[in-house]
C-alpha positions in Angstrom: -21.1 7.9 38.2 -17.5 8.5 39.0 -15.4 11.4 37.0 -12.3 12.4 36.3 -11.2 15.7 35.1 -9.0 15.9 32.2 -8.5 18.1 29.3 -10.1 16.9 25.9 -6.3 15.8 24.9 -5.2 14.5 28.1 -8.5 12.3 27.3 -7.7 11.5 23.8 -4.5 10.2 25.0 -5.5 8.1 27.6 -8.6 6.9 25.7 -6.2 5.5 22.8 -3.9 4.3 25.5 -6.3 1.8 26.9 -7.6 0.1 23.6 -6.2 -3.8 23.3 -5.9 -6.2 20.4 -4.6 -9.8 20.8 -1.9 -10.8 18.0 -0.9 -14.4 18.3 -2.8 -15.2 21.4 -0.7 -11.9 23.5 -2.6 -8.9 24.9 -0.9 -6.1 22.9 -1.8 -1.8 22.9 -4.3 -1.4 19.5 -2.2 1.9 19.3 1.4 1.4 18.6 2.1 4.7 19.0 1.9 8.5 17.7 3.6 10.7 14.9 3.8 13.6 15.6 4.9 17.1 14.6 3.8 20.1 16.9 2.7 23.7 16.1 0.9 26.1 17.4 -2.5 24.4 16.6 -1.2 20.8 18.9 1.7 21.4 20.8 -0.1 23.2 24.1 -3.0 20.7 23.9 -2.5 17.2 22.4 1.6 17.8 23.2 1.4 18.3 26.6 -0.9 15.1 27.0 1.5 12.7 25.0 4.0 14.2 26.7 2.9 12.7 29.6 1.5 9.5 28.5 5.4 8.3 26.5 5.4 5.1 28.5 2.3 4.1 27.4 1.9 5.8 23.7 4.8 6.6 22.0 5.3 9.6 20.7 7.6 9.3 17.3 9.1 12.7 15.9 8.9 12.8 12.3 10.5 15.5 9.8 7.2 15.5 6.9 3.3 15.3 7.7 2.6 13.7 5.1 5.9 11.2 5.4 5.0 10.3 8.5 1.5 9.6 7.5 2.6 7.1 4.8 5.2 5.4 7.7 2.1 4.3 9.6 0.3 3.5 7.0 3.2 1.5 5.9 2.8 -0.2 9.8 -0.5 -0.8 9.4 -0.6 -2.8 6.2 3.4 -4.8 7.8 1.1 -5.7 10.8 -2.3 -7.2 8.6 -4.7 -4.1 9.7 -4.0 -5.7 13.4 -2.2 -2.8 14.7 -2.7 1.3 14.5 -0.5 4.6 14.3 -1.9 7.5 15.0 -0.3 11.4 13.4 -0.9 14.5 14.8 -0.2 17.9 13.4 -0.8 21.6 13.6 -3.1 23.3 11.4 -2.7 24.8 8.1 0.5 23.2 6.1 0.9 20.4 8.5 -2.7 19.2 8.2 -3.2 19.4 4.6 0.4 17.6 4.0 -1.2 14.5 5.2 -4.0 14.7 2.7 -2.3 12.7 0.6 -1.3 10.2 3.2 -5.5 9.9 3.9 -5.8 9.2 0.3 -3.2 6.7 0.2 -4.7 4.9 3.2 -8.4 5.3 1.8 -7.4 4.0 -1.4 -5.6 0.9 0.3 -8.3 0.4 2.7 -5.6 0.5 5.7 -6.1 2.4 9.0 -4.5 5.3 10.5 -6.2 8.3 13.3 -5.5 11.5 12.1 -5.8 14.2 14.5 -4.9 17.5 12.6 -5.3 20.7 14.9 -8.0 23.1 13.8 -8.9 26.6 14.2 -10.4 28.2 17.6 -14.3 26.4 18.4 -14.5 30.1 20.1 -13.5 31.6 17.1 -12.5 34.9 19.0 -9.0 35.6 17.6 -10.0 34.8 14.0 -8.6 34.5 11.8 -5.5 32.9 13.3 -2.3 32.1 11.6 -2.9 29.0 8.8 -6.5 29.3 8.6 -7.8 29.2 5.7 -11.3 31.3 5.3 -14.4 30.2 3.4 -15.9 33.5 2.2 -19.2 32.0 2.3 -19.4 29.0 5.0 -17.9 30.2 8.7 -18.1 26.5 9.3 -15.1 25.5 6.8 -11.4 25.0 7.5 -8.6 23.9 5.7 -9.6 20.3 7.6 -12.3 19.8 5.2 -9.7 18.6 3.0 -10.0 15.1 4.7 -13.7 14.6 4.8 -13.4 12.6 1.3 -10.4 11.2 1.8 -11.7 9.8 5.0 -14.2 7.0 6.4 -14.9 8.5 9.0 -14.6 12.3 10.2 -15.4 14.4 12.6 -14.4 17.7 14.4 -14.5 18.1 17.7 -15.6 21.4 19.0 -16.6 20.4 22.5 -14.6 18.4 24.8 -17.3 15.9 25.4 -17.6 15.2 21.9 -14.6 13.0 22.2 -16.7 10.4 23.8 -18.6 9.8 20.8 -16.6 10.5 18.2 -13.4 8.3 20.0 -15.9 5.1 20.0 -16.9 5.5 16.5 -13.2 6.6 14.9 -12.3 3.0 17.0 -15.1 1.0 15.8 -14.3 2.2 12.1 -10.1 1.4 12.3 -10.7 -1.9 14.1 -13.7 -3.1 11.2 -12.6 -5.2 8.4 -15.1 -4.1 6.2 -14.9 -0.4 6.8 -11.7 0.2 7.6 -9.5 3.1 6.9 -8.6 5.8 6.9 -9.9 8.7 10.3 -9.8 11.9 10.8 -10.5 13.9 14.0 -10.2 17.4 13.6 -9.4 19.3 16.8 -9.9 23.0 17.4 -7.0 24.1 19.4 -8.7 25.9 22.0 -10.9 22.2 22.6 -8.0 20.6 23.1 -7.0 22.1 26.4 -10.6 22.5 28.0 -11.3 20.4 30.6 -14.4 18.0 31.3 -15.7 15.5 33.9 -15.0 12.6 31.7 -16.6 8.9 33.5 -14.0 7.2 34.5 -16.0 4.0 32.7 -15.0 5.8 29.5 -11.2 4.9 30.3 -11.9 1.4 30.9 -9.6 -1.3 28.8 -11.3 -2.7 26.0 -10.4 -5.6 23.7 -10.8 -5.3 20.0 -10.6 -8.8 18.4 -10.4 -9.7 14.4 -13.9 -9.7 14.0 -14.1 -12.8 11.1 -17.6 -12.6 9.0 -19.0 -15.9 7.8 -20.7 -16.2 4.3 -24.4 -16.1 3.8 -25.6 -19.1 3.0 -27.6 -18.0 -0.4 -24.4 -16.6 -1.2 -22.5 -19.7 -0.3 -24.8 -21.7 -2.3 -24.4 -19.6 -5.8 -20.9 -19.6 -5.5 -20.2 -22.5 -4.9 -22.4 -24.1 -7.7 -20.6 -20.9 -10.3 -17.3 -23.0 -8.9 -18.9 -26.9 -9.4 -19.5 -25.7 -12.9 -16.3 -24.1 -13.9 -13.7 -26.1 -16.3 -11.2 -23.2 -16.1 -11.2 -21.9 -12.8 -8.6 -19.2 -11.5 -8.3 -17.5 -8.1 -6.5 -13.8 -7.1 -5.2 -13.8 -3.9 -5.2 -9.7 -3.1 -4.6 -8.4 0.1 -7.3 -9.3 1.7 -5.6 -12.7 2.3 -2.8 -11.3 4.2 -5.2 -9.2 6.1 -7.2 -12.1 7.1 -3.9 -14.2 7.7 -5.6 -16.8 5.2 -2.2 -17.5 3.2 -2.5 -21.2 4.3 -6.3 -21.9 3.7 -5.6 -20.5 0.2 -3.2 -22.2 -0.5 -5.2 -25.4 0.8 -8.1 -24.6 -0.9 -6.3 -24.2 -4.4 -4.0 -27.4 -3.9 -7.2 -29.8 -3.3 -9.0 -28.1 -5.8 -6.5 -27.7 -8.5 -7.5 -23.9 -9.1 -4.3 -22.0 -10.1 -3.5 -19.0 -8.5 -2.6 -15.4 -8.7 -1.4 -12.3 -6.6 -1.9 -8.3 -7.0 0.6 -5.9 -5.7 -1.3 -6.0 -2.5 -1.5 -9.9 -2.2 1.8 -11.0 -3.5 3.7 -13.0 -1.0 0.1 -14.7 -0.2 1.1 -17.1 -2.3 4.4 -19.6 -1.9 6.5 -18.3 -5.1 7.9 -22.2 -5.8 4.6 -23.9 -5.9 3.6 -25.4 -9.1 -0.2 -23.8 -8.8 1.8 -20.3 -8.4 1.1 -18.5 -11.5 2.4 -15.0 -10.3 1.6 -11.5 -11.1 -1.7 -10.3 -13.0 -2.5 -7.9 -14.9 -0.8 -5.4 -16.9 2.4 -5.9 -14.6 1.6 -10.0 -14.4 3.6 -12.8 -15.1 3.1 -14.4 -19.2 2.2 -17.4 -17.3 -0.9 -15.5 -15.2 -2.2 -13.8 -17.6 -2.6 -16.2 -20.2 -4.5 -18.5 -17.8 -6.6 -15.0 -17.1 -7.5 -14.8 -20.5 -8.7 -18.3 -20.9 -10.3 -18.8 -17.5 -14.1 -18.9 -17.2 -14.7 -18.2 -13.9 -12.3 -16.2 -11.7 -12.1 -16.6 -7.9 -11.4 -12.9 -6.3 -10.2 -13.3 -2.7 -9.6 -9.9 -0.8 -8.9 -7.9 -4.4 -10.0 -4.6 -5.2 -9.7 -5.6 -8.8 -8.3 -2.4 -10.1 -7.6 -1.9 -13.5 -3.8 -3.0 -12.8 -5.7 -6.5 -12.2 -7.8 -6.6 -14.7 -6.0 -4.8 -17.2 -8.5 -2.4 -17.7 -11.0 -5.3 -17.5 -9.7 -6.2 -21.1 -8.0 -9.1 -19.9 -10.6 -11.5 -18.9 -11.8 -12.7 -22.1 -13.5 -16.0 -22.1 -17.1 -14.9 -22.6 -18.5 -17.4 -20.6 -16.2 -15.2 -17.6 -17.8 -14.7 -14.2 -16.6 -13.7 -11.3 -16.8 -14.5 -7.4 -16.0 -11.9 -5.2 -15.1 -13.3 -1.7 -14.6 -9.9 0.2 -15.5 -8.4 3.6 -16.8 -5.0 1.7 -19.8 -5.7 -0.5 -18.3 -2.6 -2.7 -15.6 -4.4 -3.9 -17.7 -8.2 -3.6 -20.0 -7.0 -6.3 -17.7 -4.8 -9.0 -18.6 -6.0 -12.7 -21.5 -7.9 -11.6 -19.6 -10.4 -9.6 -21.1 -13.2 -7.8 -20.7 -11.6 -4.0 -19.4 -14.3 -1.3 -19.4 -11.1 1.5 -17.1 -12.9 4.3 -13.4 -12.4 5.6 -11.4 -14.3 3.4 -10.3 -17.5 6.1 -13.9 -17.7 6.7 -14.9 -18.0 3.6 -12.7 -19.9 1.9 -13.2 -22.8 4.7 -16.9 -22.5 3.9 -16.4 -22.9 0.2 -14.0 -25.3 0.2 -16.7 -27.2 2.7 -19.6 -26.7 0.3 -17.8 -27.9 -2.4 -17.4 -31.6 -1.6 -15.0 -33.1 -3.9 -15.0 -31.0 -6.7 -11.5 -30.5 -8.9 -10.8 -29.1 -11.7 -10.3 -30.9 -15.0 -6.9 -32.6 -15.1 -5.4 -30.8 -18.0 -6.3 -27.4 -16.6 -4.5 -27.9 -13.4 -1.3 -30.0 -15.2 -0.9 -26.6 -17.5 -0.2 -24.5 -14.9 2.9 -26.0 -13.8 4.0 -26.2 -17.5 3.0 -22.1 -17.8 4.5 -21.2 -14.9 8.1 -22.9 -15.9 8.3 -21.0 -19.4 7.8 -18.0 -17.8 10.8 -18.9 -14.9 12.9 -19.3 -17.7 12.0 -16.3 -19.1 12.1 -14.0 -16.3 15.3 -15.6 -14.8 16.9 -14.0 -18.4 16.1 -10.5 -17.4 17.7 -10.8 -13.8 20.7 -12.4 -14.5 23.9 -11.2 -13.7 25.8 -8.7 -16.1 28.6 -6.9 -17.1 26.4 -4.2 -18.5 27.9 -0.5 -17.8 24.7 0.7 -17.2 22.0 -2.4 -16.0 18.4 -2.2 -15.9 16.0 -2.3 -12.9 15.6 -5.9 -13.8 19.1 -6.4 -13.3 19.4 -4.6 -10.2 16.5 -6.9 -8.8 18.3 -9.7 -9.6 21.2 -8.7 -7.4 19.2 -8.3 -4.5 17.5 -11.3 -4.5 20.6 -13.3 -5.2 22.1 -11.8 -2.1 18.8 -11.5 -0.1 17.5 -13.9 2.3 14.2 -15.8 2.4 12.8 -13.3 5.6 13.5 -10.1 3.6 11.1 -7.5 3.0 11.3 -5.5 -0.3 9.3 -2.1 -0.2 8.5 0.0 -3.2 5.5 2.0 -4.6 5.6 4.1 -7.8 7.4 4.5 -11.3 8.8 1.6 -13.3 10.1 -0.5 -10.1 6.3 -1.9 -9.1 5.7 -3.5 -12.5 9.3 -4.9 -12.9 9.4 -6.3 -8.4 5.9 -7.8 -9.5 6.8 -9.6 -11.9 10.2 -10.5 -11.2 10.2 -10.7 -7.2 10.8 -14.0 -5.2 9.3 -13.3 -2.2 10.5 -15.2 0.1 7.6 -15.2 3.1 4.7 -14.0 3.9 4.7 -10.1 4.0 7.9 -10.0 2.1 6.5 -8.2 -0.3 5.2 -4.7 0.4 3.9 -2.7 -2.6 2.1 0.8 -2.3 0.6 0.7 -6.2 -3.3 1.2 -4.8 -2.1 5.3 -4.8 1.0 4.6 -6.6 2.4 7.7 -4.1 5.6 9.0 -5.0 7.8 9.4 -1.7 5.9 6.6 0.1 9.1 4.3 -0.3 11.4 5.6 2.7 8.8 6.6 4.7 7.0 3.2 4.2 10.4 1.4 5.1 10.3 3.1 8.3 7.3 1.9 9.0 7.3 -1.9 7.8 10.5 -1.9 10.4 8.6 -0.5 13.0 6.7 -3.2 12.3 9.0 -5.7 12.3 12.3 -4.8 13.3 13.9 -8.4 13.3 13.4 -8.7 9.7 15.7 -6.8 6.7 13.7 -3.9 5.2 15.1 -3.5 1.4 13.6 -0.1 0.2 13.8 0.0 -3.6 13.1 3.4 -5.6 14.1 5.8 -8.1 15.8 9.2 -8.0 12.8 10.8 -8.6 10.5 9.7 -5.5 14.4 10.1 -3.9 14.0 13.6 -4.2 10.1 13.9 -4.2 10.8 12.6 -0.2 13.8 11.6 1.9 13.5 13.1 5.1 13.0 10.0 7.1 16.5 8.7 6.4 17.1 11.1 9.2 14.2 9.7 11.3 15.4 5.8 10.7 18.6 6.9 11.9 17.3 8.3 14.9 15.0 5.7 15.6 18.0 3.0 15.5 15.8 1.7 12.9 18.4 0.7 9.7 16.9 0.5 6.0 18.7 -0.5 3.4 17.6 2.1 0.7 18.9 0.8 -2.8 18.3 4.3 -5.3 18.2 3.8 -9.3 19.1 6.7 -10.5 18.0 7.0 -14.4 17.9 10.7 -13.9 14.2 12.1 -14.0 10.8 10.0 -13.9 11.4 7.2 -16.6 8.7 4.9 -16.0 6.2 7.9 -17.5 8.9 9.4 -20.0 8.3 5.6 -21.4 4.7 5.6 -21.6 4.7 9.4 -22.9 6.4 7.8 -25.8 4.5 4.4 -26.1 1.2 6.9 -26.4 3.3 8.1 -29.5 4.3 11.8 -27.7 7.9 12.9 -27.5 9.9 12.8 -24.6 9.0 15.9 -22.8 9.3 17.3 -19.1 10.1 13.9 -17.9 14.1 13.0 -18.0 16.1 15.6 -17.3 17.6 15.9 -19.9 14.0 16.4 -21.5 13.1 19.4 -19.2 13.5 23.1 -19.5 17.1 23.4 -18.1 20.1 25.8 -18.4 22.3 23.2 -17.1 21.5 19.3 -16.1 21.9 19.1 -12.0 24.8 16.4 -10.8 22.7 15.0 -7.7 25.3 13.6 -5.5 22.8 11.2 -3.7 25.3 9.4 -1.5 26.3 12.9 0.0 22.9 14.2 1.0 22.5 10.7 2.6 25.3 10.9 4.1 24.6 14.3 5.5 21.3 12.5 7.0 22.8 10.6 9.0 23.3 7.5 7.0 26.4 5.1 5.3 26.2 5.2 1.9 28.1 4.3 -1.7 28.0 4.5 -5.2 28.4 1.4 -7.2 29.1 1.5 -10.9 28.3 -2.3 -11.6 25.6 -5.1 -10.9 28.8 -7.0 -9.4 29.3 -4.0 -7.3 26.1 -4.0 -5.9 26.3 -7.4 -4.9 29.4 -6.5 -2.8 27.8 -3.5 -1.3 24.4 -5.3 -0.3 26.3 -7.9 1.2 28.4 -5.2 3.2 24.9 -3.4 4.1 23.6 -6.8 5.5 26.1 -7.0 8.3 25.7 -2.8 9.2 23.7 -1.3 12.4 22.9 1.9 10.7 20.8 2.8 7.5 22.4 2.1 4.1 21.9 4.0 1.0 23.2 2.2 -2.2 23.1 4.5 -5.4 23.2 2.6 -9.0 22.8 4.6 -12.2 20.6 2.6 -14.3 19.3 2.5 -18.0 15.6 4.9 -18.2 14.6 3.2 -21.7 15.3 -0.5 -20.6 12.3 -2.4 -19.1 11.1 -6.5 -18.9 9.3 -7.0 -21.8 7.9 -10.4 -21.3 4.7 -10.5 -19.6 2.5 -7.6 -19.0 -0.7 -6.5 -20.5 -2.3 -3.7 -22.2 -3.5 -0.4 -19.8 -6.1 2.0 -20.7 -3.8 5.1 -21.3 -6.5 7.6 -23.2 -4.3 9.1 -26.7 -5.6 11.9 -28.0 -7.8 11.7 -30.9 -6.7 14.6 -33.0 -2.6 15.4 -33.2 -0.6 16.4 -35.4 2.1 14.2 -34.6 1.8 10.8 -36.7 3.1 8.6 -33.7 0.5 9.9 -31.6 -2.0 9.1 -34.5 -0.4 5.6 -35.1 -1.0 5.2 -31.6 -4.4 6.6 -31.4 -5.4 3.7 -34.2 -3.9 1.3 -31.6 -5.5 2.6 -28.2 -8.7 2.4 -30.7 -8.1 -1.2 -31.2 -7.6 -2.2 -27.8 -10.6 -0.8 -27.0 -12.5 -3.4 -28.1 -11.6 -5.8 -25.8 -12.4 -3.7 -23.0 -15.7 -5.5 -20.8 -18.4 -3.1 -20.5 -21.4 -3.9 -17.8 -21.4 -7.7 -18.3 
């Protein structure tokens, strides 16, 4: 067996370097590249190795852990799963910083390779600076953090381990029904020991989009639920942009007649003009979508999660002759609330169904209603985007601008507070992946980072980041990175001054504004954030509009510019689209002494009927 010498981290690297997907029909690295941020627990080790492997991997400088965590997330899910970042960091701080990136991917079922530095395998200079001591387990470090946040995780203690542990972190990124999230944990002192790796372990390998077909039992019930259904309904969710099955969807639901929906995660799945379009679901959905939800009696879940944004906390669905198909490449998610599992990737199954099916359609006047639905609610929504003259405009509003001055290839990014709910709604995307939504986490800060990474992704299309002040200031360090990079965002801030999206539900729950606004917190004096300075200072062009008409200038202006743009609006907190939408299990508290809260209570109470449990 021939050997080559390498340090455990000049092995890593060249390990990752040699793994191969095909996109398209072109032979393309499986690793894009590497963030990274050195310390003392990485930069002697994995540092020097990625130093010297640039040409090959990447190495991308990034100013937050956990920012630069969420930008390849943010890759992974612009690319369909088909592509991989990996982050490195030091230990202590800069490993458990991108926690909450592992969550966010783990939640979102979207693959990244984390390779946190750890504390000494050899343990002689314990402790060392940023470890954390268990004073009962000698085993534990600050790393640990990961292991539930992760699918798979290891540590790596010897050199050799990397052999085993590199196959199986690979096999778990590259598997459509375990995919997510990895962590490698890598003592410092490991990193720079060398081993006789085999050369055979360096060998190029091709990982292609492994595409499960149904079972045929499972086939056969579904397919019979569907010959039997009189109001059928189908929710495209991200799975159908993973599996790149947009078009067999669509197919599938035009010969059929089945309307269609779209989570956060699978909006854009479906074309937004077609008459079968229904929209958003769930208690950010579309009038249109819902109502159909409400009526329908069995419900076709494609790639979906069905989280209780979908479901609205499964009150929703209430036709109690409901039942659901699950077509999903994780049986977890195939069989939540008793579903009828179809375990398959979504193009592959959706060609078998449609096969088994024959000629089935759905009745007539079930199909026509759609169309009619789904035009009420265009007239409707169109109200709440229209252009103004308002001195301060809503979200909606601001939405409206930016698609009237956007372009059909655009892709809008956003994640948490009010925005989400209003871009589901409201948003035209325009193509697939146009819409890029972060509300499995709902992670505050992922916005920026995220742009930077759907334009890593891809760089000939115009990334539109929209957020509020507050995930702003929660995270805006990789403005500096996208200017760097040379790779320009378009960064549109609402400011509404403080968290409004909660400030509104704190009220609708019948508490007081409290801790949320600004002007609600414990202050001496409010703060005057001057956002177009401090993005200024980072590197980028930015402007302050004080109109809707304004804005419409300015995005046009950004359009045409080479560098990152920041546009800053002030809009209303208390204004929100009240069409659509559906009910959320918000828990009140059950004894106050506040009579709103008690009013509310009385309503939460109500709701709660509705709610499906265990059938």
């Amino acid at each position: 067996m021939k050997t080559i010498r390498l340090t455990a981290a000049q092995a890593t690297v060249r390990f990752l370097s040699q793994q191969m997907t095909e996109i398209d029909g072109e032979k393309v690295r499986l690793f894009a590249g590497i963030f990274a941020i050195f310390g003392h627990g990485n930069v002697a080790g994995l540092g020097e190795a990625l130093q010297q492997a640039q040409d090959v991997l990447p190495t991308y400088r990034s100013h937050n852990e956990q920012a630069m965590g969420l930008s390849a997330i943010a890759y992974a899910k612009a690319m369909r799963r088909r592509r991989i970042m990996a982050c490195t960091s030091s230990i202590g701080p800069g490993a458990t910083n991108m926690v909450t990136a592992a969550a966010t991917a783990h939640v979102n079922r979207l693959p990244v390779l984390f390779l946190p530095g750890d504390v000494f395998a050899n343990r002689r200079p314990d402790p060392v600076l940023q470890q954390v001591e268990d004073f009962g387990d000698g085993a534990i470090s600050a790393n640990d953090c990961f292991r539930p946040v992760s699918r798979y995780f290891d540590r790596i203690t010897r050199p050799e381990q990397i052999v085993p542990a590199l196959t199986r972190a690979v096999s778990v990124l590259t598997d459509p029904a375990e995919c997510g999230p990895v962590t490698l944990a890598f003592c410092q002192d490991v990193q720079t020991e060398a081993y006789d790796y085999p050369e055979s372990f360096f060998e190029e390998r091709m990982h292609r989009q492994r595409r499960q077909g149904p079972d045929p039992h499972e086939l056969r019930e579904a397919a019979a639920l569907l010959r039997g259904a009189k109001k059928p309904l189908a929710i495209a969710g991200g799975g159908v942009l993973y599996s790149g099955a947009e078009k067999e969807l669509l197919a599938f639901c035009e010969k059929r007649g089945v309307p269609m929906t779209e989570t956060h995660a699978g909006k854009s799945a479906v074309p937004v003009d077609h008459p079968l379009s229904l929209g958003a679901i769930g208690v950010t959905g579309t009038s249109a979508a819902n109502k159909y939800a409400e009526e329908a009696d069995v419900i076709l879940a494609v790639g979906a999660r069905l989280a209780d944004f979908v479901t609205g906390s499964w009150a929703l669905f209430k036709n109690p002759e409901r039942r659901f198909i699950g077509l999903n490449v994780q049986v977890f998610d195939a069989c939540k609330h008793r579903a009828t599992p179809l375990v398959a990737d979504a193009r592959a199954g959706i060609g078998a169904l449609g096969a088994a099916l024959d000629d089935w359609k759905a009745p007539e006047a079930w199909s026509a209603g759609a169309a009619k639905a789904k035009e009420e609610w265009t007239k409707v929504s169109a109200r709440y985007v229209a252009p103004t003259n308002a001195e301060i405009p809503s979200d909606a509003q601001v939405l409206g601008a930016l698609m009237r001055g956007g372009k059909s290839s655009d892709i809008v990014v956003c994640a948490a507070g009010g925005l989400p709910g209003e871009l589901h709604k409201l948003w035209r995307a325009g193509a697939p992946l146009g819409y890029h939504s972060e509300y499995g986490y709902s992670c505050m800060g992922y916005e920026i980072a995220g742009g930077l990474g759907v334009k890593l992704a891809h760089p000939d299309r115009e990334v539109v980041v929209v957020l509020g002040d507050g995930s702003y200031l929660m995270m805006n360090s990789e403005i500096a990175s996208s200017v760097m990079l040379g790779l320009k965002l378009i960064i549109v801030v609402n400011d509404n001054r403080g968290f409004a999206c909660i400030n509104r539900l704190q009220r609708a729950t019948g508490g007081e504004s409290f801790n949320n606004l600004l002007r609600d917190a414990r202050h001496e004096t409010l703060p005057e954030i001057d956002f177009v300075a401090h993005a200024r200072s980072l590197g980028a062009e930015a402007v302050k509009v004080k109109s809707i008409g304004e804005l419409e200038a300015a995005f046009a202006k950004a359009r045409d510019a080479s560098v990152t743009q920041v546009l800053v609006i002030e809009t209303d907190p208390m204004v929100v689209t009240d069409a659509g939408g559906f009910w959320w299990d918000v828990a009140v508290p059950e004894v106050s002494q506040r009579e709103t809260v008690v009013a509310a209570r009385k309503k939460y109470e109500t709701a709660l009927a509705d709610q499906r449990v265990g059938d």
